[in-house]
C-alpha positions as CSV (number, residue, x, y, z in Angstrom):
1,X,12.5,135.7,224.6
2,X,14.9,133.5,223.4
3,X,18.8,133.2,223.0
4,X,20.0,134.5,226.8
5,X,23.8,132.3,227.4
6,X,24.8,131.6,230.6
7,X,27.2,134.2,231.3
8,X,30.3,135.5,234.3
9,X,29.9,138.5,235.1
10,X,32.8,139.9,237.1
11,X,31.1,141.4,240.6
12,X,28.0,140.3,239.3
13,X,27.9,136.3,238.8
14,X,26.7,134.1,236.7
15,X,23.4,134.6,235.0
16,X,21.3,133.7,231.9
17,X,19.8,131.1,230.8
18,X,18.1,129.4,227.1
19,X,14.9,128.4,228.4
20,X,12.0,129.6,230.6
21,X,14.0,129.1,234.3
22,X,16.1,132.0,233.2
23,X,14.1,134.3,235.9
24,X,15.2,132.2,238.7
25,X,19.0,132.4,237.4
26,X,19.3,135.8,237.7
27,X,17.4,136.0,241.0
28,X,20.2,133.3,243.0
29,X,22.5,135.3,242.4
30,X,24.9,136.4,246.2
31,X,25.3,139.6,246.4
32,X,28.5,141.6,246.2
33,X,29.9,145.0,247.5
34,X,33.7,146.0,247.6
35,X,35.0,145.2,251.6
36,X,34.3,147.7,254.1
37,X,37.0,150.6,254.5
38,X,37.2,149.4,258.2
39,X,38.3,146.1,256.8
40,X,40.8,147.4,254.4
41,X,42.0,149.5,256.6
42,X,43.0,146.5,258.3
43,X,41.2,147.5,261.8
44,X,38.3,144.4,261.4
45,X,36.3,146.3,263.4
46,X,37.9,144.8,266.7
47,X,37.3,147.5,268.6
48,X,33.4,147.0,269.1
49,X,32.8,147.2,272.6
50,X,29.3,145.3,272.6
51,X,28.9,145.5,276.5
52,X,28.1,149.6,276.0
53,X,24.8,148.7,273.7
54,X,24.2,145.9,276.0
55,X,24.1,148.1,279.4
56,X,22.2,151.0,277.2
57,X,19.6,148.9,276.2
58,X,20.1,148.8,272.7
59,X,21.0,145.1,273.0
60,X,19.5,142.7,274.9
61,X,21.7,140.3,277.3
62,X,21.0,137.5,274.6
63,X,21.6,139.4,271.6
64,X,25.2,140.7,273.0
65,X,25.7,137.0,273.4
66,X,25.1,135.5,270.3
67,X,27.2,138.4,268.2
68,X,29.7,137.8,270.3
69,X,29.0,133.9,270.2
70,X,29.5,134.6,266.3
71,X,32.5,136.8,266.9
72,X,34.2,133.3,268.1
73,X,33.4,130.8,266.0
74,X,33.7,130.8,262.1
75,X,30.3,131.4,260.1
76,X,29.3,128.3,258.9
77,X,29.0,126.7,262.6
78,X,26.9,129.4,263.5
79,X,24.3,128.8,260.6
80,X,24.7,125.3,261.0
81,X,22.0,125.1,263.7
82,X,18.9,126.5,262.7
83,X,18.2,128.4,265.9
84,X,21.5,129.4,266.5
85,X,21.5,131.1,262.3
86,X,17.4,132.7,263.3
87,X,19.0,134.1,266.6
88,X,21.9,135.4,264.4
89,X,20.2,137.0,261.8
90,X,17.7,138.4,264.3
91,X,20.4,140.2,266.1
92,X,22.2,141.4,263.4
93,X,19.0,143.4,262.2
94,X,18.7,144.9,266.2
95,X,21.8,146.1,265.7
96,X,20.9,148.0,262.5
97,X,17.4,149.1,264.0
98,X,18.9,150.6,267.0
99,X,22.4,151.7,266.9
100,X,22.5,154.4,264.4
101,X,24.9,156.5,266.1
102,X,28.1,154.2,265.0
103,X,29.1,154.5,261.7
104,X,31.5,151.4,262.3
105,X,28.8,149.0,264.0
106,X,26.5,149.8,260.7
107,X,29.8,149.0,258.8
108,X,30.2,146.0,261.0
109,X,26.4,144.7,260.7
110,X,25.9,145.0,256.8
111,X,29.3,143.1,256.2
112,X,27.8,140.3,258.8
113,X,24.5,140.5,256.8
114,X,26.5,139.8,253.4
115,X,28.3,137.6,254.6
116,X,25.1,135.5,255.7
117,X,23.9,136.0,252.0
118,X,26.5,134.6,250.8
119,X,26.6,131.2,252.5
120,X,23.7,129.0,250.4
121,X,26.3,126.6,250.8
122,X,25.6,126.1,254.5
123,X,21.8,127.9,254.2
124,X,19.6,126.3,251.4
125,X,17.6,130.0,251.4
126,X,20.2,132.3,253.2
127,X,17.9,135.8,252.5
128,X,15.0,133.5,254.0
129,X,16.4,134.3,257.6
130,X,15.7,138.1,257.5
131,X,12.4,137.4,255.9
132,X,9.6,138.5,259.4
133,X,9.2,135.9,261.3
134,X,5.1,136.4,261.4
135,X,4.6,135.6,257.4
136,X,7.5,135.3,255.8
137,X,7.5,138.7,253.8
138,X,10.1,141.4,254.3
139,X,8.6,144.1,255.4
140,X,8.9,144.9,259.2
141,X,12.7,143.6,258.9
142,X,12.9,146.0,256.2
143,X,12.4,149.4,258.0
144,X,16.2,148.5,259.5
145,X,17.4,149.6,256.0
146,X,15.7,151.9,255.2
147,X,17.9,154.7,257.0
148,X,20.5,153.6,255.9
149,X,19.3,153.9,252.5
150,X,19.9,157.9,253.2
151,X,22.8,157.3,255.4
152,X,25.7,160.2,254.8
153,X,28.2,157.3,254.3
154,X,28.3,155.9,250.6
155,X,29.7,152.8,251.2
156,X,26.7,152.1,253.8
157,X,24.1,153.0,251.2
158,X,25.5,150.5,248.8
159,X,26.3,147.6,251.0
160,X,22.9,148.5,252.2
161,X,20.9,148.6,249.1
162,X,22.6,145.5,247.8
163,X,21.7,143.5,250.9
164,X,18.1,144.8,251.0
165,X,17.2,144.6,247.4
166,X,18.7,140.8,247.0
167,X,16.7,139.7,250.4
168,X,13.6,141.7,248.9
169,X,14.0,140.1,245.5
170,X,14.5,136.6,247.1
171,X,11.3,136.6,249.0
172,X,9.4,137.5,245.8
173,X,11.1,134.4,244.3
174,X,9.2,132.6,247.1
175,X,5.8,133.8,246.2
176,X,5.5,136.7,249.2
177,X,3.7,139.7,248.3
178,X,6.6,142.4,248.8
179,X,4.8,145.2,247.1
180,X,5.4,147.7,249.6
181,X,8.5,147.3,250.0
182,X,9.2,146.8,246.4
183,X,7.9,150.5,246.0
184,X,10.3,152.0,248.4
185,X,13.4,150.6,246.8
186,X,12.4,151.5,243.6
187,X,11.6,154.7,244.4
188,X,14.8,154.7,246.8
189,X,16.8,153.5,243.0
190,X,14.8,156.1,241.3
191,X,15.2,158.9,242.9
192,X,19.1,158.7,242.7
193,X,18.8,157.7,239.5
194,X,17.5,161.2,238.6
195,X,20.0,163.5,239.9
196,X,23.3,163.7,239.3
197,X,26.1,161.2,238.2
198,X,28.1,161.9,241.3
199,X,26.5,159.6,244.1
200,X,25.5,156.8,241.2
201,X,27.9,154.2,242.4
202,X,26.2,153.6,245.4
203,X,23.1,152.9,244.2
204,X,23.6,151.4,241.0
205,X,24.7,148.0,242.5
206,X,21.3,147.5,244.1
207,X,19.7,148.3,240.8
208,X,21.9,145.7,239.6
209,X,20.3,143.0,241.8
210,X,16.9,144.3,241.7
211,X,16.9,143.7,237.4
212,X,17.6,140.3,238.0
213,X,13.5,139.3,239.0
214,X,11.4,139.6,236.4
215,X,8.9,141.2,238.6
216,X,11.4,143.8,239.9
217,X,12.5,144.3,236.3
218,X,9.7,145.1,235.1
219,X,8.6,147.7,238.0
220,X,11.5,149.8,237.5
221,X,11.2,149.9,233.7
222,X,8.0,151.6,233.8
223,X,9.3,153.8,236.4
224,X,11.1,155.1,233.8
225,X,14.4,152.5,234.7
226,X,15.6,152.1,230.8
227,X,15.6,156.0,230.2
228,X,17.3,156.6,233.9
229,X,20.2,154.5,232.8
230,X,20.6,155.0,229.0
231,X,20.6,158.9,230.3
232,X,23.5,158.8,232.6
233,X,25.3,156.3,230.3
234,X,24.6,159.2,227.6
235,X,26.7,161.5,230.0
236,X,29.5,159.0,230.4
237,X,30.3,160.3,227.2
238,X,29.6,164.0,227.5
239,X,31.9,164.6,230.3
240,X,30.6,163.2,233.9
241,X,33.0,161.3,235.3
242,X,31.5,157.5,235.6
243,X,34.2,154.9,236.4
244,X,34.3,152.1,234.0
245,X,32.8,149.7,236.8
246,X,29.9,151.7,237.1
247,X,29.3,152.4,233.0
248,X,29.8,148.5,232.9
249,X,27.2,147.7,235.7
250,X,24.7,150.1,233.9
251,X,25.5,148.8,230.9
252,X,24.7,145.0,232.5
253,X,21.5,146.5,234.0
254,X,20.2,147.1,230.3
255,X,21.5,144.2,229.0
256,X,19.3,142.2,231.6
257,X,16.4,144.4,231.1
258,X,16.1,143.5,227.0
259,X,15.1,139.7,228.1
260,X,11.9,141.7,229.6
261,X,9.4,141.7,226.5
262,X,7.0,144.2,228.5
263,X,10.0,146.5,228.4
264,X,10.9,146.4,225.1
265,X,9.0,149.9,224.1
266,X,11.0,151.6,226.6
267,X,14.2,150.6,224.2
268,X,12.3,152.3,221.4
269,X,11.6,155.7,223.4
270,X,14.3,158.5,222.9
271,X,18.0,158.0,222.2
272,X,18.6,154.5,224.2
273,X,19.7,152.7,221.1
274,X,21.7,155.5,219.9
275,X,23.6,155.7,223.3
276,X,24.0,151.5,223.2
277,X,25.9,152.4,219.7
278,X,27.6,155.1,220.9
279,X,28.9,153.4,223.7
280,X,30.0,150.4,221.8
281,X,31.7,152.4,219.5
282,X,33.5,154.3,222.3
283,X,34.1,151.9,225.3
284,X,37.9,150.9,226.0
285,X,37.3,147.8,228.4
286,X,36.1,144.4,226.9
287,X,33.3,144.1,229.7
288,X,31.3,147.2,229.0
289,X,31.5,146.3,225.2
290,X,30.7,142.9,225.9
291,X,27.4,143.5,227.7
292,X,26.5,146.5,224.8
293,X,27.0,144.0,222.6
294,X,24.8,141.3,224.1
295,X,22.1,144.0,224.6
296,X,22.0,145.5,221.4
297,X,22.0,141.9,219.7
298,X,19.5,141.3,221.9
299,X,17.3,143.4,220.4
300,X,18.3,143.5,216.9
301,X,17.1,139.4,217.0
302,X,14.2,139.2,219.8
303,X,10.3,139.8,219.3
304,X,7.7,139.9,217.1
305,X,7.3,142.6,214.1
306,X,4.7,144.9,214.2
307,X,3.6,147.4,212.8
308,X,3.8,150.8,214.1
309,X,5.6,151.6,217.3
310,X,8.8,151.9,218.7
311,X,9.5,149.0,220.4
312,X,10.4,146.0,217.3
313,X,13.3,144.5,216.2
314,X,13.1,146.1,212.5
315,X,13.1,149.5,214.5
316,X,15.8,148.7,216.8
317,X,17.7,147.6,213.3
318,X,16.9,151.1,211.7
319,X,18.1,153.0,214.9
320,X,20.9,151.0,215.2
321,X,21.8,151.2,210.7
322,X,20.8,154.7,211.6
323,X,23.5,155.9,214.1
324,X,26.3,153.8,211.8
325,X,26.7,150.7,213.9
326,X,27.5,148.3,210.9
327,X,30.5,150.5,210.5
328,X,31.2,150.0,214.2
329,X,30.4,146.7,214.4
330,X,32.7,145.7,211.0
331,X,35.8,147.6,212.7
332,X,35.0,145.5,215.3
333,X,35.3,142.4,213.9
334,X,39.0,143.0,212.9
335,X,40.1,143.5,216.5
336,X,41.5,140.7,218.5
337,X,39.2,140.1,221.5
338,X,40.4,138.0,224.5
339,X,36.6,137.4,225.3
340,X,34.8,134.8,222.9
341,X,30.7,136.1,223.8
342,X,31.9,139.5,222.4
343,X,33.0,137.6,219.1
344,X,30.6,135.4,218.6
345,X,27.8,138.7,219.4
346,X,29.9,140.7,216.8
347,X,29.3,138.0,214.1
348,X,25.9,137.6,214.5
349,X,25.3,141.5,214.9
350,X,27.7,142.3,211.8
351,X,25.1,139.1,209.9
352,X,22.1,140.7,211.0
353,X,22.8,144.1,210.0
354,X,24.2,143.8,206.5
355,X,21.1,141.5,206.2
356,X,18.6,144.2,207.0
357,X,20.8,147.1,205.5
358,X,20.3,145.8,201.8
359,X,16.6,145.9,202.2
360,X,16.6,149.6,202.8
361,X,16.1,151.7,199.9
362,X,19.3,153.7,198.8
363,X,18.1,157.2,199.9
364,X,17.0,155.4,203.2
365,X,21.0,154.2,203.7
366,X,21.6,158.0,202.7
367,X,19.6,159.0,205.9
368,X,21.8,156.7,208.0
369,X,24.7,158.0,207.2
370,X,24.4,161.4,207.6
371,X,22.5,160.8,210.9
372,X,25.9,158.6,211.6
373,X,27.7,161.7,211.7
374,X,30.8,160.2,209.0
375,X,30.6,160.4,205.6
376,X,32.4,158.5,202.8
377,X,32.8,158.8,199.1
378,X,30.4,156.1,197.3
379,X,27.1,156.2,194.9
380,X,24.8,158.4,197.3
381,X,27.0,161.3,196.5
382,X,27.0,162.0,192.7
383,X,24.8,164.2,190.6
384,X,23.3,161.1,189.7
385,X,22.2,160.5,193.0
386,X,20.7,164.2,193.6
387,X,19.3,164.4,190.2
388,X,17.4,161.8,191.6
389,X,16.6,161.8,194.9
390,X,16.6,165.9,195.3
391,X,12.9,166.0,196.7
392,X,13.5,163.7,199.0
393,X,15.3,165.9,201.3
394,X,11.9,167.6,202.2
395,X,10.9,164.8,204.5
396,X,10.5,165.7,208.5
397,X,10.9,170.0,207.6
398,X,14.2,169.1,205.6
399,X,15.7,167.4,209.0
400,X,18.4,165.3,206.7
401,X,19.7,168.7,205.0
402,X,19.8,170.3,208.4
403,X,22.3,167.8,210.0
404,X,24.2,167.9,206.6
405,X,25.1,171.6,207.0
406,X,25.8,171.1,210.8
407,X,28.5,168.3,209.4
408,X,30.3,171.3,207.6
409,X,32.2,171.7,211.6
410,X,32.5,168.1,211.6
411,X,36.1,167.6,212.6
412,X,36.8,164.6,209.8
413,X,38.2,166.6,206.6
414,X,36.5,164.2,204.3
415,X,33.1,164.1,206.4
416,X,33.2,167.8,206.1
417,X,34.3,167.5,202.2
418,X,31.4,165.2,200.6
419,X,29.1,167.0,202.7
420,X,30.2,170.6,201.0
421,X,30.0,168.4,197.5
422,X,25.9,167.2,198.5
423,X,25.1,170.5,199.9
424,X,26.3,172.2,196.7
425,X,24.4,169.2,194.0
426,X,21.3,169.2,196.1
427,X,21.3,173.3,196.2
428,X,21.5,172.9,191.7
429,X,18.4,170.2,191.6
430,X,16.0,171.5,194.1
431,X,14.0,174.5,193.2
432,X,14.8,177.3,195.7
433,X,17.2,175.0,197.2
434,X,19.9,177.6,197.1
435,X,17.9,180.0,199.6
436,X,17.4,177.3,201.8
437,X,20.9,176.6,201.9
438,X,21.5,180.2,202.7
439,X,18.6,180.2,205.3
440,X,20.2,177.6,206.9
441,X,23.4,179.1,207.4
442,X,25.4,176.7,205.3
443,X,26.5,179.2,202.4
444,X,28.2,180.7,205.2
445,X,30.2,177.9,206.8
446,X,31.2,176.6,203.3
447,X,32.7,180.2,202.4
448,X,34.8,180.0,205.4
449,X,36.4,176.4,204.5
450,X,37.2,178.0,201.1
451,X,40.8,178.7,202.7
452,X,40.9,175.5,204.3
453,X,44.5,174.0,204.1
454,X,43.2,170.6,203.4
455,X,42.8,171.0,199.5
456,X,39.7,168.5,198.6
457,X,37.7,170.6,201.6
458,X,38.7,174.0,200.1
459,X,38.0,172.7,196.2
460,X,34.5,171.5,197.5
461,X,34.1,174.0,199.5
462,X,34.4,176.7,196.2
463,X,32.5,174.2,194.4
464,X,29.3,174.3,196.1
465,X,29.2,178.2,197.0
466,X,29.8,178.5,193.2
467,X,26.5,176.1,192.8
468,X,24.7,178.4,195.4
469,X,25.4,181.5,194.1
470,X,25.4,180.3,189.9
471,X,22.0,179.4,188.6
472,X,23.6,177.5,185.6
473,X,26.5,176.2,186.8
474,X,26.9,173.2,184.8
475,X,27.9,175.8,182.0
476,X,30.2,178.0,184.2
477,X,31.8,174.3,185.5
């Protein structure tokens, strides 16, 4: 696909690219995680006493010595030597293979481990020292993390995940076949990913890093990643408490996942375009808007037409026209946004849209609307209009009818208004239309907003039972 910018990402880095290296951009990548409580705490774990694993046998003589060695000396001497950086890295993953008991040495070892990841300045391939020794893949070196990958403390799972999934990821960049330990972690990412919201900021970070290979991306999308996320960004918005770091790290995660073109069906499944639009609409913070954005013009400009199916850009444009995004999206543009991307994706989105909006046919924008859940006076609500287009309101078992009478609770008074005026016009032009109004409960919500306080509801309101209940109303009117 075509179009990806290079783009900052706080807590997440730099990635993107326009042409066909954009794989490797997101893959290089450090890794982050927040500092250690130990460390904020301001304890810096200097109360280690290394000589205990050493005389249990947890640590060999040589291993004590090069932590220590390390402990000494500032990081970048220490990977300056080859050796001294393979003895490093070896110890460090002894430490997390057989002390388990210590919460803080765990603490201690996975902020040494990240702090090795992060040092391509002094390292060319810093991930490339945890890699096994006997061919270069990362599986024996692996098992170390993998109880901590169920540890009881969150921020050991995350600093855990992050550090196994970027070393994981790296070594597939190098052409290693990682496949078994590729299944664990997604399968480890997964299986959070599926229960509750609560515990999803210590696992979403690795997702984070594991999205970034393509090969990685595309493994978790047909593990059912794009669903995973678009559902808990769904309950963002329906009550679970997700912090705007970890909405805005999902919300990155799909964003990176729409350059995957084997993945673009999974955007066409369900509600995920509806919760990208609801979620634009919604979001407070430029950064979860401004990866929404990106995604969603992602997908409204990349891929091939075709017919039938889910997964193509004039689908993505219907959903998106569908759940009232141009309305969004032209709000949008009169804001005053410190970030230029989410400008410049706004234009081209608000372009795009309006573009594809005045191809659809006039019952079709109908549709939209009322699937948008806001309604405004204009041409699709006249008798004209229902004179017209009456029968069309049998499509899919009368679904459009069925979410017009639901917007009779809707809490905007006009919304609830012009839908009282469409219910009542639709109910005169369509034969038995006024018993399936009544079927449908709707005679009986618009009686009740007869004594509405808001004067167009109740005149609408007495309007369209008068239509219901009046076979020739056009002579009683």
């Amino acid at each position: 696909m075509s179009g990806l910018h290079h783009r900052s990402y706080p807590g997440l880095g730099t990635v993107g690219s326009s042409d066909s290296s954009k794989a490797s951009k997101f893959a290089v990548v450090p890794p982050h995680v927040q500092p250690s409580p130990y460390e904020e705490n301001g304890q810096s774990f200097s109360d280690i006493n290394w000589d205990i694993f050493s005389r249990s046998g947890a640590l060999t003589d040589s291993e004590t010595s090069v932590i220590r060695m390390a402990e000494t000396n500032v990081l970048s001497y220490v990977l300056a030597d080859p050796s001294d950086a393979s003895k490093y890295a070896g110890s460090l993953l002894s430490c997390l293979r057989t002390i388990k008991s210590s919460t803080e040495v765990t603490h201690y070892v996975l902020t040494k481990i990240l702090e090795v990841l992060n040092s391509a300045d002094v390292v060319s391939n810093p991930a490339g020292l945890f890699f096994d020794q006997s061919d270069g893949t990362f599986t024996l070196n692996y098992d170390p993390f993998k109880h901590c990958l169920t540890h009881r403390d969150g921020w050991i799972v995350k600093a855990s995940g992050v550090a196994a999934a970027f070393i994981l990821t790296q070594g597939m960049r190098s052409g290693c076949s990682n496949e078994g330990t590729l299944s664990h972690m997604i399968e480890h990412v997964c299986g959070k990913m599926q229960g509750p919201s609560q515990g999803l900021v210590n696992v979403v970070p690795a997702l984070g890093v594991l999205v970034k290979d393509e090969s990685a991306k595309v493994a978790m999308g047909r593990s059912g990643g794009v669903g995973y996320v678009a559902r808990h960004l769904r309950g963002s918005g329906e009550g679970e408490k997700l912090g705007a770091q970890t909405v805005y790290e999902l919300g990155f995660c799909l964003w990176t996942m729409t350059y995957s073109a084997k993945l673009r069906g999974d955007f066409g499944n369900g509600d995920v375009v509806e919760v990208m639009c609801d979620i634009v609409k919604k979001a407070q913070r430029e950064k979860v808007v401004r990866v929404i954005a990106a995604a969603l013009l992602n997908l409204a400009k990349d891929g091939e037409d075709e017919e039938g199916g889910n997964g193509t850009r004039k689908s993505f444009i219907e959903s998106m026209l569908s759940c009232g995004l141009l309305k969004t999206i032209k709000t949008m543009k009169d804001r005053q946004w410190s970030d230029p991307d989410i400008v410049s994706d706004v234009t081209l989105l608000n372009k795009i849209l309006t573009a594809n909006y005045k191809e659809f046919s006039t019952w079709e924008k109908y549709q939209q609307e009322v699937r948008s859940g806001e309604l405004e006076w204009g041409v699709t609500h006249t008798e004209k209009f229902w004179r017209e287009n009456a029968r069309n309101m049998e499509e899919d078992d009368f679904q459009t009818l069925k979410h017009l009478v639901a917007l009779l609770s809707s809490p905007s008074d006009e919304t609830v208004s012009i839908a009282a005026y469409d219910i009542g016009e639709w109910a005169r032009f369509y034969p038995n239309g006024r018993a399936l109004v009544k079927k449908l409960g709707g005679k009986d919500l618009v009686m009740g907003l007869i004594e509405s306080e808001n004067e167009e509801v109740a005149r609408n309101a007495l309007q369209c039972v008068s239509k219901i209940m009046v076979q020739n109303w056009e002579f009683v009117s």
